[in-house]
N, C-alpha and C positions, 0 to 999 in steps of 0.2 A: 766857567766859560771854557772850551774848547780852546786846545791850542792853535790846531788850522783842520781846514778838510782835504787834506790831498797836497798834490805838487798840482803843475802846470809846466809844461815843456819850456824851452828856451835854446832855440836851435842853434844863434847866433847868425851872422852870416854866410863863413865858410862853408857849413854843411848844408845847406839849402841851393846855393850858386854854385859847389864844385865837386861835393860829395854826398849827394840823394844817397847812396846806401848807408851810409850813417845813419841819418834821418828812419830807414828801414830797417834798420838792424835795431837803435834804439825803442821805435814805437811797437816792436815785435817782442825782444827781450822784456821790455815792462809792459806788454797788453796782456792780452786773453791766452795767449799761446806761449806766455811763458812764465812770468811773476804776476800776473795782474796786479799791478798797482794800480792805485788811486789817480792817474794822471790824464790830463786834459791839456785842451791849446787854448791859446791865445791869441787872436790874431792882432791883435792891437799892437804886439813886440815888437822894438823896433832894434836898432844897432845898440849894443849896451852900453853906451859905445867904447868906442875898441881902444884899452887903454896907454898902447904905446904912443898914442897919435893926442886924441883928448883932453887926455890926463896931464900928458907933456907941456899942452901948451896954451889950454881953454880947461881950467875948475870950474869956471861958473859953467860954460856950457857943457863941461862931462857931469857934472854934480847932476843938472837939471835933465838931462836924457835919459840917466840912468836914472832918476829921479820916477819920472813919468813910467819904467817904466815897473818898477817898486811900485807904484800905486796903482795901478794895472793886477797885480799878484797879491796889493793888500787886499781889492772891493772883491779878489776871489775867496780870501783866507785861506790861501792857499802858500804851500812855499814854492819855491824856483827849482825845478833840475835841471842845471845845465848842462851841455856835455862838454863845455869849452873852457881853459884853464883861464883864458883872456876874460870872458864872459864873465868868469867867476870872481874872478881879481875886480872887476870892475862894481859891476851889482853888489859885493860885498865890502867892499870898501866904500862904495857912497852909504851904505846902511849904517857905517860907523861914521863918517862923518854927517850924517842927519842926525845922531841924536846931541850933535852940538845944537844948540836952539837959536841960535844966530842963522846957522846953515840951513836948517828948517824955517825959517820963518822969509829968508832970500828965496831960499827954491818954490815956495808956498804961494809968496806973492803974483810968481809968472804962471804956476801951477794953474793959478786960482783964476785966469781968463781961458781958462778951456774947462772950467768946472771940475778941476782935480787939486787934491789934498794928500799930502804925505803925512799920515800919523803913525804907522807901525800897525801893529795888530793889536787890539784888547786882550790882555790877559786875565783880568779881574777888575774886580771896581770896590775900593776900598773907602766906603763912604759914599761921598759923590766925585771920588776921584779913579776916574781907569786909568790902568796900569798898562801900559803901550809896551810890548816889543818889537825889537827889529823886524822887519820883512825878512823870512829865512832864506837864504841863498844855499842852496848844495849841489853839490860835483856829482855827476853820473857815477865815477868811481866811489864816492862815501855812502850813497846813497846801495850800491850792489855791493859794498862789505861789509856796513855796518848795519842798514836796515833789509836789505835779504839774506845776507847772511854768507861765509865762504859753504858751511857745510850744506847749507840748500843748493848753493850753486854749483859744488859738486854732483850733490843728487839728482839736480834737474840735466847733468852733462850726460846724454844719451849717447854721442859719437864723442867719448874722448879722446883727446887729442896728444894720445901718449907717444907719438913719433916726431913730436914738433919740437923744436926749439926755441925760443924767441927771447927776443932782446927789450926789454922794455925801456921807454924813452919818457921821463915825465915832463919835462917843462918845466920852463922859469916859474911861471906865472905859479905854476900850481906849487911848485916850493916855495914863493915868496909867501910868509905870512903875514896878515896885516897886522895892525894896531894889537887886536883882541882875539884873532881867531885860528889856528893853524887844524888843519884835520887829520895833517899826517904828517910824521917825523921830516924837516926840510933839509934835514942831514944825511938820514939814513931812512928814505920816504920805501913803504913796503905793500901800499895797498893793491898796487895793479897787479906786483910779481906775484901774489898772496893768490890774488884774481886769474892769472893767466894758469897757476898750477891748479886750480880747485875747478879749472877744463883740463885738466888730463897733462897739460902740456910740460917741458919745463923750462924755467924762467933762468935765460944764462947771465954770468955776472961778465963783465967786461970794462976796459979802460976806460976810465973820464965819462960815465956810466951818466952822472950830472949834468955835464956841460949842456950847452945851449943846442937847438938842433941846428942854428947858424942865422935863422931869421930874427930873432928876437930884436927890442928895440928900434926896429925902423932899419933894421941892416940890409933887410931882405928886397925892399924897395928903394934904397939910394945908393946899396954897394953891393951888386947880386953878388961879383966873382968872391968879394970877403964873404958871404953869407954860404955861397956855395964851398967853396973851400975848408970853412968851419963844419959842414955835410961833410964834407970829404973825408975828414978827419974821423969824424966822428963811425961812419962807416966805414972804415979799414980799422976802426976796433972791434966794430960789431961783427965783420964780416968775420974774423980774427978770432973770435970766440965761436966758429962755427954757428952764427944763428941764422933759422930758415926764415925767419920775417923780424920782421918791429913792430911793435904794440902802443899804442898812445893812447893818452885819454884826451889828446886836446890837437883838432880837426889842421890849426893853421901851424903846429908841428908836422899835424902829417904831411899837410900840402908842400911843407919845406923839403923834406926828405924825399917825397915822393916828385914833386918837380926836377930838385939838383941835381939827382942821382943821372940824368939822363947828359949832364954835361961832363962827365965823368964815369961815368961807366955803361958797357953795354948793355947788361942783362941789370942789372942792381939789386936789391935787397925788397923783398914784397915788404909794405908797410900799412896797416890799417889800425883803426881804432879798435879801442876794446870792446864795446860794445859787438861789433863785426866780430869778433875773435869770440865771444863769448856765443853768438848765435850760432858757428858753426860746430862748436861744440853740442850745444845742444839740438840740432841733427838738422837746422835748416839746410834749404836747396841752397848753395850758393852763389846761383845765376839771382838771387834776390839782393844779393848786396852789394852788387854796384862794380865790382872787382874791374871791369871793362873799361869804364871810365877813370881809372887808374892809368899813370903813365908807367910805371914798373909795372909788368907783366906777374901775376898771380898765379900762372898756369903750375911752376913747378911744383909751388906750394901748395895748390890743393891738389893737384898727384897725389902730395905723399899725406897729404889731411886723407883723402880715401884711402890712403892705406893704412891710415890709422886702427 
């Protein structure tokens, strides 16, 4: 029996409501015009939901949304690509506590007056018993190093991006490992800087390189000045290392950086997702990815991307 057929997007909320060129940079990078993968939509996704909020203070209700929307990606047999660290934390974390069968069988019960069922995917049938795995959950970034690969994505870099510098910023969420599953070092995590070099660029090291971008936890919405502050911080290292932007793989880091910066400095730091950074490398227009709708100005930055 087949393991899955494909992904299925999973845009979350951020990049749909603040950041369209994510959404464009992403379904460009994985279509026809760059890797063609396997991937498809969904419209049925709903919030995964967002786990600082959820997770904190309603189980049964985060279990069950994320639940719903795991069963959604199972009747695809497909797995999940997210592009969101938050997204990710969540959807895979409820995958591990589904195969408690108490937690399965509560979520199941509500499931089951909308005509849905969380089993996992068939792997085999041993007898007359199938073998269920998790619903797979993966990260945009594991998904462009481990399943395309660094040396395709250099091959596929038509305008490298050998003048740039950038500073890469991962997220809590995506270093936090859960129970069962981590994908990249949550110490010394190397996939994006791996990613940012294998477009031409290079991937500068700098202070407290870790830290949070200042929103995490619910900071960002009940204590901006502490949230923006911790931005502040954080960008008078990067700034400090000489880097021409910031690179993330996860949308409501970016929005943090990219909102704070404007209460604190004039011009700031260009900040955009990888997937963005990866399609300019490979010779997109960049009036296609949204840079305008950005609060920090992009302009210097693809200056000197053209003169790459």
């Amino acid at each position: 029996m087949n393991d899955t057929n494909g992904f299925v997007y999973f845009f979350g909320c951020v990049v749909p409501n603040r950041y369209p060129g994510i959404e464009y940079a992403v379904r460009w990078v994985t279509g026809k015009e760059g890797f063609n993968l396997d991937v498809k939509d969904q419209k049925g996704f709903s919030c995964c939901p967002v786990p600082g909020i959820f997770y904190s203070t309603d189980k049964d209700t985060w279990l069950l949304l994320a639940a719903r929307n795991l069963v959604l990606a199972q009747e695809e047999r497909r797995q999940i690509l997210t592009v969101c660290n938050g997204c990710l934390a969540s959807l895979l974390k409820a995958t591990e506590y589904l195969q408690e069968p108490k937690n399965m069988g509560k979520v199941n019960r509500v499931l089951s007056q909308i005509g849905k069922k969380y089993t996992g995917i068939a792997q085999k049938t041993e007898g007359r018993r199938k073998i269920f795995e998790p619903v797979k959950v993966r990260h945009y970034v594991e998904v462009m190093a481990k399943d395309v690969g660094l040396d395709e994505i250099s091959r596929r870099a038509k305008h490298p991006l050998k003048n740039i510098r950038a500073a890469v910023h991962y997220g809590c969420h995506y270093l936090r490992p859960t129970e069962r599953a981590a994908f990249d070092d949550p110490n010394d995590p190397v996939m994006i800087d791996k990613i940012v070099e294998a477009c031409g660029a290079t991937s500068v090291d700098y202070e407290d390189r870790l830290d949070c971008c200042g929103a995490g936890g619910g900071v960002r919405s009940h204590v901006i000045e502490l949230a923006n502050a911790l931005t502040q911080d954080k960008c008078q290292n990067i700034a400090a290392a000489g880097a021409d932007c910031i690179v993330t793989g996860c949308p409501f880091c970016m929005l943090q950086f990219d909102n704070a910066q404007k209460s604190f400095s004039k011009d700031g730091i260009p900040v955009m997702h990888i997937s963005q950074f990866q399609a300019l490398a490979m010779g997109i227009d960049p009036i296609s990815l949204g840079f305008d709708t950005h609060h920090v100005s992009a302009h210097s930055f693809l200056r000197k991307v053209r003169g790459s």
